[in-house]
Structure formats: structure tokens, C-alpha cells
C-alpha positions in Angstrom: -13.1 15.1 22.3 -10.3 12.8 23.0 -9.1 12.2 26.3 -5.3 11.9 26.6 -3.7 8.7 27.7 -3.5 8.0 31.2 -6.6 10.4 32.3 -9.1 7.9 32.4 -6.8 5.5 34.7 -6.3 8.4 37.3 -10.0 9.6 36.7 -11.6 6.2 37.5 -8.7 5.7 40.5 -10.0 8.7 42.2 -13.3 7.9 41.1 -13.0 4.4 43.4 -11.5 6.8 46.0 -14.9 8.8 45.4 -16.7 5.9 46.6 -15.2 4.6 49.8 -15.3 8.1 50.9 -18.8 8.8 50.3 -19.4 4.6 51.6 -17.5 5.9 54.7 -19.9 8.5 55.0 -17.1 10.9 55.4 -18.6 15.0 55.4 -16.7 15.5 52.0 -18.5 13.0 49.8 -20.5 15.8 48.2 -17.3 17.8 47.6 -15.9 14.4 45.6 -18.8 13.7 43.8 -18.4 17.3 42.5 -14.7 17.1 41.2 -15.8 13.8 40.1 -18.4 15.4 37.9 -16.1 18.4 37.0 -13.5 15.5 35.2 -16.2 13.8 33.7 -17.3 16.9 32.2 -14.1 18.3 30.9 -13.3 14.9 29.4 -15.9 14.7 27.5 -15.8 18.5 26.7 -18.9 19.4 28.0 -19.6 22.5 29.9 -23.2 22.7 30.7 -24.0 26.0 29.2 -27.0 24.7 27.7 -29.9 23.4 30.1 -29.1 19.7 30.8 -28.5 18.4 27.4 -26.3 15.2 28.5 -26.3 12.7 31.1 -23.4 14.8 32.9 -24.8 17.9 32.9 -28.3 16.8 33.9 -25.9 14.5 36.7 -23.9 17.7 37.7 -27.6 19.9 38.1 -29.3 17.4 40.2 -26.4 17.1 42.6 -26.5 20.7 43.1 -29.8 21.5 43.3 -30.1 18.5 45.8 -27.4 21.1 47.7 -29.1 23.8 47.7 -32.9 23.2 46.8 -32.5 25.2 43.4 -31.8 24.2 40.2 -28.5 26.2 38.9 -29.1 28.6 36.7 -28.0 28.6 32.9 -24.1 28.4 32.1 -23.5 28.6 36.2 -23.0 24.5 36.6 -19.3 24.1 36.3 -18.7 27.4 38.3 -21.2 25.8 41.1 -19.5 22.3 41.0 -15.8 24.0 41.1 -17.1 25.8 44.5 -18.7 22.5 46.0 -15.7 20.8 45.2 -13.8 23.7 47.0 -14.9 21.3 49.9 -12.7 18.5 49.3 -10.6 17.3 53.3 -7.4 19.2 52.5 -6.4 16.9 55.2 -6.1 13.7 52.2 -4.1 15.6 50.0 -0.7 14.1 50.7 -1.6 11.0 50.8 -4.1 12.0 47.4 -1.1 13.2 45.6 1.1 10.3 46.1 -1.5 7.9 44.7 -1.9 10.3 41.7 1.9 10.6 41.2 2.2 6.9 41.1 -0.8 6.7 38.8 1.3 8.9 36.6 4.6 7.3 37.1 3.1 4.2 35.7 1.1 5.3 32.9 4.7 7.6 32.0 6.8 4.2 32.2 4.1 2.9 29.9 4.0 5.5 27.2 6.5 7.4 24.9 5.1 10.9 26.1 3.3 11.6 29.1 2.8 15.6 27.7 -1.2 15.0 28.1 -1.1 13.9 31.5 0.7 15.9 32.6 -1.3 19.0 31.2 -4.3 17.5 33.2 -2.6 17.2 36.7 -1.1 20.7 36.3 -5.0 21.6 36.1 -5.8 19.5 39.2 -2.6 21.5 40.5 -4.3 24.8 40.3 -7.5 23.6 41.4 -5.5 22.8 44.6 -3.1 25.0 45.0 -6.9 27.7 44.6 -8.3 25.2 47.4 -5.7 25.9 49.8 -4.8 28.8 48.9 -8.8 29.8 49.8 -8.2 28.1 52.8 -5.1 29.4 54.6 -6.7 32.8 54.0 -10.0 31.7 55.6 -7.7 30.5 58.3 -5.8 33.5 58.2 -8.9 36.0 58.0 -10.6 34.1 61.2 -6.6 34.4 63.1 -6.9 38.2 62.0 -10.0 38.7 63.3 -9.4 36.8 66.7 -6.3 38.5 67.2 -6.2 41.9 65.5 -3.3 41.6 63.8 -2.7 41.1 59.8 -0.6 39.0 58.5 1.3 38.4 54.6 1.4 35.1 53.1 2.9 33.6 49.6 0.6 32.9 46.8 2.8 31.4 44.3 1.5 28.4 44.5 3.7 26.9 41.2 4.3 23.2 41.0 5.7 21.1 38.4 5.0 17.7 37.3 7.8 16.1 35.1 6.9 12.6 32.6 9.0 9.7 32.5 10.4 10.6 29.0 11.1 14.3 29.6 8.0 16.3 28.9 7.8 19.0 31.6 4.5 20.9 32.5 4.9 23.7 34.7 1.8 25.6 36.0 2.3 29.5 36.9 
């Protein structure tokens, strides 16, 4: 499967931020090594639904089962990895999303069409925008239950990401 330009320069910058997190010893290291594993996989178009037949997938089953003492079973590793990564600090995202928009900007300045790229971080978008979304209504679930009260909240959660050139991906 080819990988679209620019993806493997914001993969392996996030990949270094991977590694001074889990150096730091910082609680989410688990939660990056899974997203970590999750890009790895759908760059090389792998999804594990086949006992570990590659280097990733055998990669993404040991990491889990390290989690949880159990191997996962058959055709459940992404879904596993996808709620381990779930875990990531939501804390780092600003300051996560300006070093990925500055990946892109570069990689669009460099390029005649950014339309891959930006495809892929419409898809780290929603993998996001799921995270916090999950979380506020954790948050909002435990303020309920505390209080007694409900409460309503927006789930739109759209987000655009626009290339150099003009190429405009818009997740919905």
C-alpha cells in the first residue's frame, strides 16, 4: 500500500514524541505506543484480522496482552489498540495539534497537493474529536451523578484541515 506524502514525516514526529513521553515515564506511554501501532498499521494496510502474521500485528498483540494478561482474540486488535489509545493526556492536544499543523504546513509548502495528508489528519481528527468527545461525557456522566442534574452537550465535533495549494478535507 502506498503511503501518501507527508504521512511518514508526521508519523515518525509523533513517533519521537512517543518516546520522550514513554522516557518521561508519563502514565500515557501505553496509550501512545498504541496510536503509534494503529498508524503503523494502517500505513502499511494491515489490520490484524489474521493471528499475528506481520511484525505489527504480532507488535500490536503483545502490547495488549502485556495490558491485560490475554492475548486478543482474532480480528479484535485494532478495535483493542483504538480503545487503549482512547487513553492518550487530552491535556497535550493543543500543543499536539500545533506541532502536527506545522508538520503539515511544511510538507504542503513542499508539495503540489497536500489532498493525502490531509485525508490522514481528518482521520486523526475523528479519532480525537471520539476521544474527547468520550471524555466530556465521562466528565459529564460523573457531574450528573454527583449533582442530579442532566445536562446537553454538542457533538458536532467537524474540523477542517485546508493544504497549501487548496485541497480542502472536511470531516463530518
Amino acid at each position: 500500500k502506498e503511503t501518501p506524502a507527508g504521512v511518514p514525516l508526521l508519523h515518525n514526529v509523533f513517533k519521537q514524541v512517543s518516546t520522550y513521553t514513554c522516557q518521561r515515564k508519563e502514565a500515557d506511554c501505553v496509550a501512545w505506543r498504541a496510536v503509534m501501532l494503529l498508524e503503523e498499521l494502517a500505513m502499511e494496510g494491515e489490520d490484524c484480522s489474521e493471528p499475528a502474521t506481520s511484525t505489527l500485528c504480532s507488535s500490536a498483540s503483545t502490547l495488549l496482552q502485556n495490558q491485560n494478561g490475554e492475548a486478543p482474540a482474532k480480528g479484535e486488535i485494532l478495535q483493542k489498540l483504538y480503545t487503549l489509545g482512547t487513553k492518550l493526556n487530552t491535556n497535550d492536544y493543543e500543543a499536539l495539534n500545533n506541532i502536527r499543523n506545522a508538520v503539515v504546513s511544511y510538507v504542503c509548502g513542499k508539495s503540489t497537493s497536500c489532498a493525502g495528508l490531509t485525508r490522514f489528519v481528518v482521520q486523526e481528527n475523528q479519532l480525537e474529536n471520539e476521544i474527547l468527545s468520550s471524555k466530556k461525557s465521562a466528565d459529564a456522566a460523573a457531574a450528573v451523578a454527583k449533582s442530579g442534574e442532566s445536562t446537553v452537550e454538542d457533538k458536532s465535533g467537524e474540523s477542517t484541515v485546508e493544504d497549501k495549494s487548496g485541497d480542502t478535507a472536511v470531516d463530518e
